[in-house]
N, CA, C and O atoms as CSV, one atom per row, in Angstrom:
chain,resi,resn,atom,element,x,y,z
A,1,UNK,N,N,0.831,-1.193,0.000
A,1,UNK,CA,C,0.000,0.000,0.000
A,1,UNK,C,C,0.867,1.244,0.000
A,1,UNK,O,O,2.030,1.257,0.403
A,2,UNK,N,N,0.218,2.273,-0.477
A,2,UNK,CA,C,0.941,4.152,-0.619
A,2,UNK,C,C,-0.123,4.480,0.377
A,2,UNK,O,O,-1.313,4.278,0.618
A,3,UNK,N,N,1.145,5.215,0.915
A,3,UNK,CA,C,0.608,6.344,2.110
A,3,UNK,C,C,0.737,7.725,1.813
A,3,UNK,O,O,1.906,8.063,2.000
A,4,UNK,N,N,-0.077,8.799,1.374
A,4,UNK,CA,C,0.119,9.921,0.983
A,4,UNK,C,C,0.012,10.536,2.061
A,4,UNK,O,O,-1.012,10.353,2.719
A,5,UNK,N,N,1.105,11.497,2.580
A,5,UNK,CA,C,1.072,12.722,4.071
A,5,UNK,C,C,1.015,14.013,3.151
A,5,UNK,O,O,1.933,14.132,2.340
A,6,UNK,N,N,0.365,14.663,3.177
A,6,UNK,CA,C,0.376,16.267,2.993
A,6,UNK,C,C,0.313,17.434,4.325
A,6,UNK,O,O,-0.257,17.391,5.415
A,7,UNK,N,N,1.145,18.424,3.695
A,7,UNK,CA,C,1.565,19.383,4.580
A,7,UNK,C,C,1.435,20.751,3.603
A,7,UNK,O,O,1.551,20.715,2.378
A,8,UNK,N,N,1.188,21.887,4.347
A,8,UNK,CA,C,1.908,22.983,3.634
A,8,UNK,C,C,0.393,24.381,3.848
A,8,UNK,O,O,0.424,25.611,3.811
A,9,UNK,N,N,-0.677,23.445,4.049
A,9,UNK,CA,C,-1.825,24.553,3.805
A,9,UNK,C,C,-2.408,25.318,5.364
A,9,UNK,O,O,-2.371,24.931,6.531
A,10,UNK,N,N,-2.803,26.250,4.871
A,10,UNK,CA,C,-3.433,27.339,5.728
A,10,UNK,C,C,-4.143,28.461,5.271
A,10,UNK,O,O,-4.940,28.488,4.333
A,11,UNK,N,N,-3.704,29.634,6.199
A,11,UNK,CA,C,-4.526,30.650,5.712
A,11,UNK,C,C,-3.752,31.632,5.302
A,11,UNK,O,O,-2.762,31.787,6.016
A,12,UNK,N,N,-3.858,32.448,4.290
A,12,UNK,CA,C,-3.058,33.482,3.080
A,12,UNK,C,C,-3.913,34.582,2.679
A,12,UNK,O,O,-5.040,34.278,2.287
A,13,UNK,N,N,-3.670,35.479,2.699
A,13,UNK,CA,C,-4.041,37.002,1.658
A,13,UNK,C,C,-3.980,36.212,0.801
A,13,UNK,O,O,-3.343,35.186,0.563
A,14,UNK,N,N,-5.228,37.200,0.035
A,14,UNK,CA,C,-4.828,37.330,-1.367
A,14,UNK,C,C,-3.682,37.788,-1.871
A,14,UNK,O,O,-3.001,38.708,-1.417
A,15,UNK,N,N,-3.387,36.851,-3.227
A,15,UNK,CA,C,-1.907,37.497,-3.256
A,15,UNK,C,C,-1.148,36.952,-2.837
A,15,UNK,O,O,-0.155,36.813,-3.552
A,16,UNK,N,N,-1.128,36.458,-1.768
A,16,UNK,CA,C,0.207,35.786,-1.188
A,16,UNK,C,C,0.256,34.527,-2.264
A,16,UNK,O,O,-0.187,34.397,-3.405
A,17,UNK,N,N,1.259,33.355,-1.061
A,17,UNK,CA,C,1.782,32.429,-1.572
A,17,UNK,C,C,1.876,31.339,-0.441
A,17,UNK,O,O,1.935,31.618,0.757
A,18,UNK,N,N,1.884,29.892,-1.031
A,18,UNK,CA,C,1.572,28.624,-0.222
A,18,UNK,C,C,2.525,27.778,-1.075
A,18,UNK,O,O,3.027,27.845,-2.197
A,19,UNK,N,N,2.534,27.225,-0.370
A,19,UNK,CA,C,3.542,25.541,-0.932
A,19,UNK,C,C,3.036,24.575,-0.151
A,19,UNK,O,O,3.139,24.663,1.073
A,20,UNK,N,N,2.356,23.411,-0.814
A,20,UNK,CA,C,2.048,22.317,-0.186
A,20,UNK,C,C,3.169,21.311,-0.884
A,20,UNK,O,O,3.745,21.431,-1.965
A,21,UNK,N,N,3.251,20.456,-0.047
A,21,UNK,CA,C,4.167,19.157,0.000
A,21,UNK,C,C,3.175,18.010,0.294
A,21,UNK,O,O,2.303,17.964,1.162
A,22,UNK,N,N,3.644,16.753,-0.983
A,22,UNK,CA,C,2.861,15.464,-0.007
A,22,UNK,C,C,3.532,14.461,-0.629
A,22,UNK,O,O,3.682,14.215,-1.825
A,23,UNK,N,N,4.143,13.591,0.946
A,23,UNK,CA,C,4.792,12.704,0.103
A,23,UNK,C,C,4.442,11.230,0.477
A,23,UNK,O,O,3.699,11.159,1.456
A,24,UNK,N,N,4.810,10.024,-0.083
A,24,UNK,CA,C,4.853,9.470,-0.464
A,24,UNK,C,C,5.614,8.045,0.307
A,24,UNK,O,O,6.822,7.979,0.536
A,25,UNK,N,N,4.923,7.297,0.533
A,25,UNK,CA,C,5.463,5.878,1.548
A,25,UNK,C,C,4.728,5.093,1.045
A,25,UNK,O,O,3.729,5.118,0.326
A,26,UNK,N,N,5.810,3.854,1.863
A,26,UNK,CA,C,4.826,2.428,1.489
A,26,UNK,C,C,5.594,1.716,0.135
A,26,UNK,O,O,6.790,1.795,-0.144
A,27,UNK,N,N,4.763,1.158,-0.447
A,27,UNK,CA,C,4.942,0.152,-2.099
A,27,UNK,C,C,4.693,0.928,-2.901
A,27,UNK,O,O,3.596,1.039,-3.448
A,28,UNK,N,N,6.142,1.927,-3.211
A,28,UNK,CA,C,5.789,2.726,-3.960
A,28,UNK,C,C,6.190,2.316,-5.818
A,28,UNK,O,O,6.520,1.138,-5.956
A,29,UNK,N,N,6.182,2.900,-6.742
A,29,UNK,CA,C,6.215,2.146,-7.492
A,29,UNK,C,C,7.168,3.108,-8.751
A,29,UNK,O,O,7.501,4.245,-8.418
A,30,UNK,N,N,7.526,2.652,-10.017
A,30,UNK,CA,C,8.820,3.918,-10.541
A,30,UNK,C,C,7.778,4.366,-11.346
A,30,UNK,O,O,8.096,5.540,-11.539
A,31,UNK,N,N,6.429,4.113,-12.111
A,31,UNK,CA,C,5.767,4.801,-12.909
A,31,UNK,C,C,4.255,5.037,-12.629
A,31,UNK,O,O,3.328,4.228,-12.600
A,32,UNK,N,N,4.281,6.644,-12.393
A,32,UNK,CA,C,3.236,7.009,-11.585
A,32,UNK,C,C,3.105,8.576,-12.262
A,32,UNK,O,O,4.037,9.089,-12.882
A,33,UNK,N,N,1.683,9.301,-12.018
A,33,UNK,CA,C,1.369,10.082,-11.815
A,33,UNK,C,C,1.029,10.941,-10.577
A,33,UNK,O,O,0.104,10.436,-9.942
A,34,UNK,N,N,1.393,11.828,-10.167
A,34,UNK,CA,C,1.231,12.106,-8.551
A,34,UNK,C,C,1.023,13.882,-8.973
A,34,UNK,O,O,1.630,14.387,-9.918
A,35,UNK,N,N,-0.054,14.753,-7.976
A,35,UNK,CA,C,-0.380,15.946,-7.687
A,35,UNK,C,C,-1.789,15.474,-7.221
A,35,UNK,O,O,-2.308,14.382,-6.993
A,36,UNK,N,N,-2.226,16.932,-7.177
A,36,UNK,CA,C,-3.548,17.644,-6.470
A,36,UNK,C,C,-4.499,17.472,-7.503
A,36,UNK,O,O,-4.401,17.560,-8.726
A,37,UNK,N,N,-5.768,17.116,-6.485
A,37,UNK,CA,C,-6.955,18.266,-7.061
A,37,UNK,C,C,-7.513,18.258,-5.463
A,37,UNK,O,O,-7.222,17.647,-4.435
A,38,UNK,N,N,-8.551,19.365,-5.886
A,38,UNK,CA,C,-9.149,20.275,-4.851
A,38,UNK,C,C,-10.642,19.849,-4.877
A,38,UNK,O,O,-11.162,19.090,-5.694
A,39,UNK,N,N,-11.319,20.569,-3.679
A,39,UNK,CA,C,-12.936,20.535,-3.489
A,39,UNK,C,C,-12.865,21.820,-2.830
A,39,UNK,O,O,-12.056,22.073,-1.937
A,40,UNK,N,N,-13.856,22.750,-3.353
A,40,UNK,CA,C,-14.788,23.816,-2.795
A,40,UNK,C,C,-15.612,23.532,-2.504
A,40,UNK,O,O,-16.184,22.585,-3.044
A,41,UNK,N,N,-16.061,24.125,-1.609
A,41,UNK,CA,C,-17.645,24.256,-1.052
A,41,UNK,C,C,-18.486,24.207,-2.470
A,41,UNK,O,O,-17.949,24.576,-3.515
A,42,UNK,N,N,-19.845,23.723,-2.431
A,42,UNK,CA,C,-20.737,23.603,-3.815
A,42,UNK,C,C,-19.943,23.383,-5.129
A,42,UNK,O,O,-20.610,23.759,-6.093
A,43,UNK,N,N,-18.744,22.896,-5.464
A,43,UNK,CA,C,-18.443,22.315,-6.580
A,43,UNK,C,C,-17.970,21.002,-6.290
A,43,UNK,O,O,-18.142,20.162,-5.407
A,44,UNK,N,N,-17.183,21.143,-7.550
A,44,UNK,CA,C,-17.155,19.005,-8.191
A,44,UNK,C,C,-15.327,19.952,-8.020
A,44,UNK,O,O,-14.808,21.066,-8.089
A,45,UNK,N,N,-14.874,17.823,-7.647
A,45,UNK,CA,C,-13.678,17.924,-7.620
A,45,UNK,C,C,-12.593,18.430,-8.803
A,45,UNK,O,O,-13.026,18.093,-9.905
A,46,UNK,N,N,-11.675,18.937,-8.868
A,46,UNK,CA,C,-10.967,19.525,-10.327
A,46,UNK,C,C,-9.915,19.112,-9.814
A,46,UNK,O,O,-9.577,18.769,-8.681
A,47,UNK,N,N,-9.262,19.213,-11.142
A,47,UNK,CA,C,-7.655,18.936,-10.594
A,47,UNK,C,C,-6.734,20.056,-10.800
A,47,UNK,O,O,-6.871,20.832,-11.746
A,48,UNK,N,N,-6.131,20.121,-10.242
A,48,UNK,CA,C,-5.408,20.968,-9.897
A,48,UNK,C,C,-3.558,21.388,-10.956
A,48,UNK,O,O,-3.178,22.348,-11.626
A,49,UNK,N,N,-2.952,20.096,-10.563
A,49,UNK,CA,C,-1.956,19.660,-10.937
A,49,UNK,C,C,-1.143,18.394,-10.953
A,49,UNK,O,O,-0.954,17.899,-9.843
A,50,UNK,N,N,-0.577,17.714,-12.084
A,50,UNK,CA,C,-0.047,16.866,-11.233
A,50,UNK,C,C,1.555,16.575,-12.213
A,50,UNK,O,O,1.943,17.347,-13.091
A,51,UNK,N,N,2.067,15.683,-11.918
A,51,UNK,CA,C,3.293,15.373,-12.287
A,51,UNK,C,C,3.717,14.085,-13.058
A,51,UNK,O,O,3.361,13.388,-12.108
A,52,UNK,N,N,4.172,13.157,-13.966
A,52,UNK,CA,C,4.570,12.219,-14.522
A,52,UNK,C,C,5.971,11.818,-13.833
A,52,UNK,O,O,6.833,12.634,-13.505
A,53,UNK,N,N,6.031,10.767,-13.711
A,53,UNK,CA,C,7.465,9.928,-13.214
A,53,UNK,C,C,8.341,10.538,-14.322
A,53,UNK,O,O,9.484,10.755,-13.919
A,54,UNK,N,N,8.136,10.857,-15.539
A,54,UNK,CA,C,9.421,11.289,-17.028
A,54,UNK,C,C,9.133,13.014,-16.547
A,54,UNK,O,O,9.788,13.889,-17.113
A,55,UNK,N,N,8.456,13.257,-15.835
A,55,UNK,CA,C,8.450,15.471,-15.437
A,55,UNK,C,C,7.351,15.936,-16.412
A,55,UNK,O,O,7.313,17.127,-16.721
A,56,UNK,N,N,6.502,15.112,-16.888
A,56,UNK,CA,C,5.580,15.765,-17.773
A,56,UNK,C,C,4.551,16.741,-17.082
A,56,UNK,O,O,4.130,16.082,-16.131
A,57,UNK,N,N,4.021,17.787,-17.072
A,57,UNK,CA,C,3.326,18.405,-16.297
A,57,UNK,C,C,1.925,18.221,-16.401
A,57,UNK,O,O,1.525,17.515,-17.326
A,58,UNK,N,N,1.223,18.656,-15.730
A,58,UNK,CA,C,-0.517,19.034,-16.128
A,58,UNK,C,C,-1.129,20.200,-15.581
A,58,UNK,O,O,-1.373,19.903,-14.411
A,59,UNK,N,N,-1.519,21.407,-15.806
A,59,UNK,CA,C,-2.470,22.434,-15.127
A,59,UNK,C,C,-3.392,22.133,-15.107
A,59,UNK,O,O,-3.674,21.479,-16.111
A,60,UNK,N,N,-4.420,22.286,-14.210
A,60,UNK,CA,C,-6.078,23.105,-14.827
A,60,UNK,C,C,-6.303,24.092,-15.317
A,60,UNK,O,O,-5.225,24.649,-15.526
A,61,UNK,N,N,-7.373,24.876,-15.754
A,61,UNK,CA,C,-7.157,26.265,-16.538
A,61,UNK,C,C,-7.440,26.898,-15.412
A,61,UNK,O,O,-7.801,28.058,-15.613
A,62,UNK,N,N,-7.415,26.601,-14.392
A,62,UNK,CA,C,-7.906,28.092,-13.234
A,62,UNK,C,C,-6.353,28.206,-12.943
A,62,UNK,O,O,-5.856,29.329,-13.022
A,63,UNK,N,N,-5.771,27.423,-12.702
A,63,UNK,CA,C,-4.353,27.515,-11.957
A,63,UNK,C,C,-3.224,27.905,-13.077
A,63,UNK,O,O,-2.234,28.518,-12.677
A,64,UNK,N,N,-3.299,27.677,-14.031
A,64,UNK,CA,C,-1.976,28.270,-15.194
A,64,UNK,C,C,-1.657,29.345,-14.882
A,64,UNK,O,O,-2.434,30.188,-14.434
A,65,UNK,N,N,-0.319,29.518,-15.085
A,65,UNK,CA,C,0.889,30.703,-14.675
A,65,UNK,C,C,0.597,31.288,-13.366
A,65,UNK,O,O,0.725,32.499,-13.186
A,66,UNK,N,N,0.316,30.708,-12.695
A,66,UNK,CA,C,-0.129,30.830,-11.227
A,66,UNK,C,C,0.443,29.594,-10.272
A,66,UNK,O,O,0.426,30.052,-9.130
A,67,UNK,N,N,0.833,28.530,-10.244
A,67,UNK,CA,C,0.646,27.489,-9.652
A,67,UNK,C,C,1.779,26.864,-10.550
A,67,UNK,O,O,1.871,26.974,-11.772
A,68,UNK,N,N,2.673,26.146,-9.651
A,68,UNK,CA,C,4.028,25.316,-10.465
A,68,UNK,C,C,3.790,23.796,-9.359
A,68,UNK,O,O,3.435,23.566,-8.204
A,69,UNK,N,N,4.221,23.069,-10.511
A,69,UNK,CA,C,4.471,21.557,-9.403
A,69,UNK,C,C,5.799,21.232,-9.981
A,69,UNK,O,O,6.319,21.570,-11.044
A,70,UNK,N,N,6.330,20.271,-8.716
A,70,UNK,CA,C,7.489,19.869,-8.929
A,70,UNK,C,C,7.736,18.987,-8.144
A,70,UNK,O,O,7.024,18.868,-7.148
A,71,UNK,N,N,8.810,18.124,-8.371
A,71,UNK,CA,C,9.443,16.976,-7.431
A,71,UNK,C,C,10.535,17.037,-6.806
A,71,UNK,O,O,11.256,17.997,-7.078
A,72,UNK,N,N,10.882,16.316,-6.054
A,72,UNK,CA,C,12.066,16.138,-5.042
A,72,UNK,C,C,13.239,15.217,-5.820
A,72,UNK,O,O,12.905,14.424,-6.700
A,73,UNK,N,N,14.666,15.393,-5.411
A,73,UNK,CA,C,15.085,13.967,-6.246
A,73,UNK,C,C,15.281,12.655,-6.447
A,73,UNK,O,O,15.733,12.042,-7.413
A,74,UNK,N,N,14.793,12.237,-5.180
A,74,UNK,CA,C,13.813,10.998,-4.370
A,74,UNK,C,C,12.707,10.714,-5.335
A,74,UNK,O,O,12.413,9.531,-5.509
A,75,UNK,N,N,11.976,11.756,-6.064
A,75,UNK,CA,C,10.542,11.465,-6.888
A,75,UNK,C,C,9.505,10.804,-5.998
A,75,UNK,O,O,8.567,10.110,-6.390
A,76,UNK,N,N,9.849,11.162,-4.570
A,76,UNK,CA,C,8.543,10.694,-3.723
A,76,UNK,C,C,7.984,11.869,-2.824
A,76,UNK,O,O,7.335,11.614,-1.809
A,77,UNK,N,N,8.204,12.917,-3.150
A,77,UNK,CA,C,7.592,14.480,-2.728
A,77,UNK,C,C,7.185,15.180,-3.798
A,77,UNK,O,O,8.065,15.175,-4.659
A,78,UNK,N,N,6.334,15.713,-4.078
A,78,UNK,CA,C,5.620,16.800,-4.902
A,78,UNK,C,C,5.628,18.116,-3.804
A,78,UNK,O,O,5.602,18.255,-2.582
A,79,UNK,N,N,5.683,19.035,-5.075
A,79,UNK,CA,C,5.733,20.276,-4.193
A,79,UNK,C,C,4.588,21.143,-5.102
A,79,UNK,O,O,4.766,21.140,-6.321
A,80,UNK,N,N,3.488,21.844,-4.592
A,80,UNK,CA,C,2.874,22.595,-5.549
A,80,UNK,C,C,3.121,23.982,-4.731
A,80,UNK,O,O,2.935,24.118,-3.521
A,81,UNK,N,N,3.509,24.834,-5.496
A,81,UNK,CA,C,4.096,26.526,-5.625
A,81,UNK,C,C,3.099,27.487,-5.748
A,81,UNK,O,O,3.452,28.305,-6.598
A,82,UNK,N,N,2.171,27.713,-5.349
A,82,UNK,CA,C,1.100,28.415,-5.461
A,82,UNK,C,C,1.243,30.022,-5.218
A,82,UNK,O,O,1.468,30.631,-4.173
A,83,UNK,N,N,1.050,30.463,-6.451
A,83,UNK,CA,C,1.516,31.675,-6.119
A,83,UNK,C,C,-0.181,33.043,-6.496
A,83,UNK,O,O,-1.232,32.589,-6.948
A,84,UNK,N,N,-0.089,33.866,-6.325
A,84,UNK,CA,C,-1.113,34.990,-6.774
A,84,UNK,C,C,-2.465,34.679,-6.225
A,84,UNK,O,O,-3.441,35.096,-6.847
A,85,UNK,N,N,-2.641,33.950,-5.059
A,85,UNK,CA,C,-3.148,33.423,-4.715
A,85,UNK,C,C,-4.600,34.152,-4.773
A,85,UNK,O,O,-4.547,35.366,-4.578
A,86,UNK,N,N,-6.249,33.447,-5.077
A,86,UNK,CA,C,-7.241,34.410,-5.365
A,86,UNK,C,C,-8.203,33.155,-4.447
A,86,UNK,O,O,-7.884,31.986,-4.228
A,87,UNK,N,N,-9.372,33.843,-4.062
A,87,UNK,CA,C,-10.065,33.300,-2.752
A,87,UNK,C,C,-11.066,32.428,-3.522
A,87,UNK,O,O,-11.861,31.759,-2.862
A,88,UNK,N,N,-11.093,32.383,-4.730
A,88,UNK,CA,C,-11.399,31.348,-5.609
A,88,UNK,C,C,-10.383,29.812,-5.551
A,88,UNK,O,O,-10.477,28.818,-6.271
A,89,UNK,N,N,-9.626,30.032,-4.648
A,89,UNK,CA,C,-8.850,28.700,-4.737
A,89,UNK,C,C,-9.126,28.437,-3.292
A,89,UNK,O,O,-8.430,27.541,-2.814
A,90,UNK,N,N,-9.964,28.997,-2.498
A,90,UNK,CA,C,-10.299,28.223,-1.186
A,90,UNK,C,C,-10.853,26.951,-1.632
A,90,UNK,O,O,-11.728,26.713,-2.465
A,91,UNK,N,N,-10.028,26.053,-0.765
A,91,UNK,CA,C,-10.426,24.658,-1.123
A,91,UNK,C,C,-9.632,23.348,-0.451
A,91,UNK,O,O,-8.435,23.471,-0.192
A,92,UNK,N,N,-10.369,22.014,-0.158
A,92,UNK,CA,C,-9.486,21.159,0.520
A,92,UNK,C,C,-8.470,20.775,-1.066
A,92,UNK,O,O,-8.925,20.528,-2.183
A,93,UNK,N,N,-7.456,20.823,-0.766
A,93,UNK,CA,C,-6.867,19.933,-1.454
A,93,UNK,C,C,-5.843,18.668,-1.590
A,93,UNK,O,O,-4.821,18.516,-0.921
A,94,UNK,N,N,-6.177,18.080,-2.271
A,94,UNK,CA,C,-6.087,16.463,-1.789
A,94,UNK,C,C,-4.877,16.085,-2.642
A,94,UNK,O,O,-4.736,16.635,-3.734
A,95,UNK,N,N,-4.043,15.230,-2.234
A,95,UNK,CA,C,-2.518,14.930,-2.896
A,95,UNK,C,C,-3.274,13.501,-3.505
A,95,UNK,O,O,-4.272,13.005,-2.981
A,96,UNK,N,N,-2.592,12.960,-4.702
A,96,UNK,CA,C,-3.094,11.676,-5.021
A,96,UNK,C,C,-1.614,11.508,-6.012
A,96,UNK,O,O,-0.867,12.220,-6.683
A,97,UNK,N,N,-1.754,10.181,-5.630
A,97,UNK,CA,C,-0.850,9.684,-6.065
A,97,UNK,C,C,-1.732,8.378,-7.420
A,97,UNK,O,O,-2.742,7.897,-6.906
A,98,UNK,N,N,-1.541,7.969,-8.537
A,98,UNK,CA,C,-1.495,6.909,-9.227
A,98,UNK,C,C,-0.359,6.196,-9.664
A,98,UNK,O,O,0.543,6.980,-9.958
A,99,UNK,N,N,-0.051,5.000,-9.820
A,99,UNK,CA,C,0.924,4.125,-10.514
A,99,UNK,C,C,0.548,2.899,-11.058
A,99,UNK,O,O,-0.538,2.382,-10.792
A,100,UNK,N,N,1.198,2.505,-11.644
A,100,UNK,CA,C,1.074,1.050,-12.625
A,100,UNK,C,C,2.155,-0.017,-11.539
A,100,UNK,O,O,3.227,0.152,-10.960
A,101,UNK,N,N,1.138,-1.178,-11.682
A,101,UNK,CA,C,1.818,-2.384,-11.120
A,101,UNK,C,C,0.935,-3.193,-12.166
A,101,UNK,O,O,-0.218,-2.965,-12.533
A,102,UNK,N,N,1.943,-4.359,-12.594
A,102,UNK,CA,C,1.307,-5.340,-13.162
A,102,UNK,C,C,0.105,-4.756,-14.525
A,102,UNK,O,O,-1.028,-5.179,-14.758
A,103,UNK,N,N,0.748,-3.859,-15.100
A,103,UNK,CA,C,0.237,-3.039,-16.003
A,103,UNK,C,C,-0.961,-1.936,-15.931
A,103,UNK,O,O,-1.540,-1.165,-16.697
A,104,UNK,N,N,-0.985,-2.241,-14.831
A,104,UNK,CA,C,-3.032,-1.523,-14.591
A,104,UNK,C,C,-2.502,0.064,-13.031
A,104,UNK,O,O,-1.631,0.069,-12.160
A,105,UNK,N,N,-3.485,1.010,-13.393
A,105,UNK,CA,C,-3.525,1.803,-12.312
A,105,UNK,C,C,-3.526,1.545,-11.142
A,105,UNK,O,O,-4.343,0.653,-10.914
A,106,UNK,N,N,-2.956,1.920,-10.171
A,106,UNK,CA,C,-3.774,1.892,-8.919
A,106,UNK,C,C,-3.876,3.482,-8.494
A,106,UNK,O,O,-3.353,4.380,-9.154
A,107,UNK,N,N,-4.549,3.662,-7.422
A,107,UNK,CA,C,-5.148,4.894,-7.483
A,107,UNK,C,C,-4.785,5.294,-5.382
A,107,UNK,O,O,-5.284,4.669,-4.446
A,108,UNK,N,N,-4.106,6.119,-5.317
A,108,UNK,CA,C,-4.281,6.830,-3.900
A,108,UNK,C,C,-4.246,7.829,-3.460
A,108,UNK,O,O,-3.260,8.529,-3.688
A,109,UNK,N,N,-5.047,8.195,-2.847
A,109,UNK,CA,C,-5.340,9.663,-2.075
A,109,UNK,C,C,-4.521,10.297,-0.869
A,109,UNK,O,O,-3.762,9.518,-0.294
A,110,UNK,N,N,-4.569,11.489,-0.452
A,110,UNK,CA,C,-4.266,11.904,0.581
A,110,UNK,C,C,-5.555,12.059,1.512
A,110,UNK,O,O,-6.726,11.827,1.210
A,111,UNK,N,N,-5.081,12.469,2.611
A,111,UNK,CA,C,-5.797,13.553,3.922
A,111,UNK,C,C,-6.819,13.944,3.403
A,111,UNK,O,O,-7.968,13.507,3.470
A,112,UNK,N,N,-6.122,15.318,2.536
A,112,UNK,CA,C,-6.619,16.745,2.500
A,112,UNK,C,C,-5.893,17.371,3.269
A,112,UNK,O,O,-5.480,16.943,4.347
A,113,UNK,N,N,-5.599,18.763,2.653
A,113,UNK,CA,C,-5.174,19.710,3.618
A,113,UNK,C,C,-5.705,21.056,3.194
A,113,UNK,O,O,-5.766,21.122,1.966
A,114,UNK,N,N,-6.139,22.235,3.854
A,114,UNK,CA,C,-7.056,22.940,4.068
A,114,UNK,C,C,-5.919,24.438,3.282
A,114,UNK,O,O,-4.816,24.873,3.613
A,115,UNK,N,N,-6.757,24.768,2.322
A,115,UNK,CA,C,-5.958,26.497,1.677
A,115,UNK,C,C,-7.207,27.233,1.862
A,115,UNK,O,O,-8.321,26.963,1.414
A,116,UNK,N,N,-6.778,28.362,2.711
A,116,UNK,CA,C,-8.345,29.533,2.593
A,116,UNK,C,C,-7.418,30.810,2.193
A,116,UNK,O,O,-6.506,31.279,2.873
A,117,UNK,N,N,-7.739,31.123,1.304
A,117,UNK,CA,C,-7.038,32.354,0.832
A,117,UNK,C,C,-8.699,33.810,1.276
A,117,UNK,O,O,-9.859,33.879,0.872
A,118,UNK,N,N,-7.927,34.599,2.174
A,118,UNK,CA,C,-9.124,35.579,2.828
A,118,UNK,C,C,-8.678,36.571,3.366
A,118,UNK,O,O,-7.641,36.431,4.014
A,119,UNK,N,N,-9.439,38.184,3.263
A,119,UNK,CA,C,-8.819,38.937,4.020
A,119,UNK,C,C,-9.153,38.655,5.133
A,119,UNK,O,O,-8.678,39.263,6.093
C-alpha cells in the first residue's frame, strides 16, 4: 500500500503564496502520476496539478501561470508553488498519487489539507 502525508496549507491574503508538499510511503512504485486536485464548497472535484514519473506536467485552466508543481530527487515528494493566490482557490486539497503495477492503475489519495485564501 501508498501512504500519501500532505503538509503545507493554511490561511493566506490574497496574493500571497503557499507551498504544499505530499509525500509518499509504502509500495511505492517507478511509474506514476502524482499531484492535487481540490474541493470547494458547492463544486465538483478539479484537478489541480499533477506530475509524470518522465516530469511531464498538467495544469487546470484556473491555476496556469499561477501554480508550479514539482518533485524532489527521491521522486517521492511533490511540491505545488502556489503563487497569486485568489479566494477562488479556497479549497481542501487532496494529494493523489497513481501508478502502474502489473500493467493496470492503482489509485491513492491523501488527507486533504485545508488552503483559505481571505482577508
Amino acid at each position: 500500500q501508498v501512504q500519501l502525508v500532505e503538509s503545507g496549507g493554511g490561511l493566506v491574503q490574497p496574493g500571497g503564496s503557499l507551498r504544499l508538499s505530499c509525500t509518499a510511503s509504502g509500495n511505492t512504485r517507478s511509474i506514476y502520476v502524482m499531484g492535487w486536485y481540490r474541493q470547494a464548497p458547492g463544486k465538483q472535484r478539479e484537478l489541480v496539478a499533477n506530475i509524470t514519473d518522465s516530469g511531464t506536467t498538467t495544469y487546470g485552466d484556473d491555476v496556469k501561470g499561477r501554480f508550479t508543481i514539482s518533485r524532489d530527487n527521491g521522486k517521492i515528494t511533490v511540491y505545488l508553488q502556489m503563487n497569486s493566490l485568489k479566494p477562488e482557490d479556497t479549497a481542501i486539497y487532496y494529494c493523489n498519487r497513481r501508478q502502474i503495477r502489473s500493467w493496470t492503475w492503482i489509485d491513492y489519495w491523501g488527507q486533504g489539507t485545508h488552503v483559505t485564501v481571505s482577508t
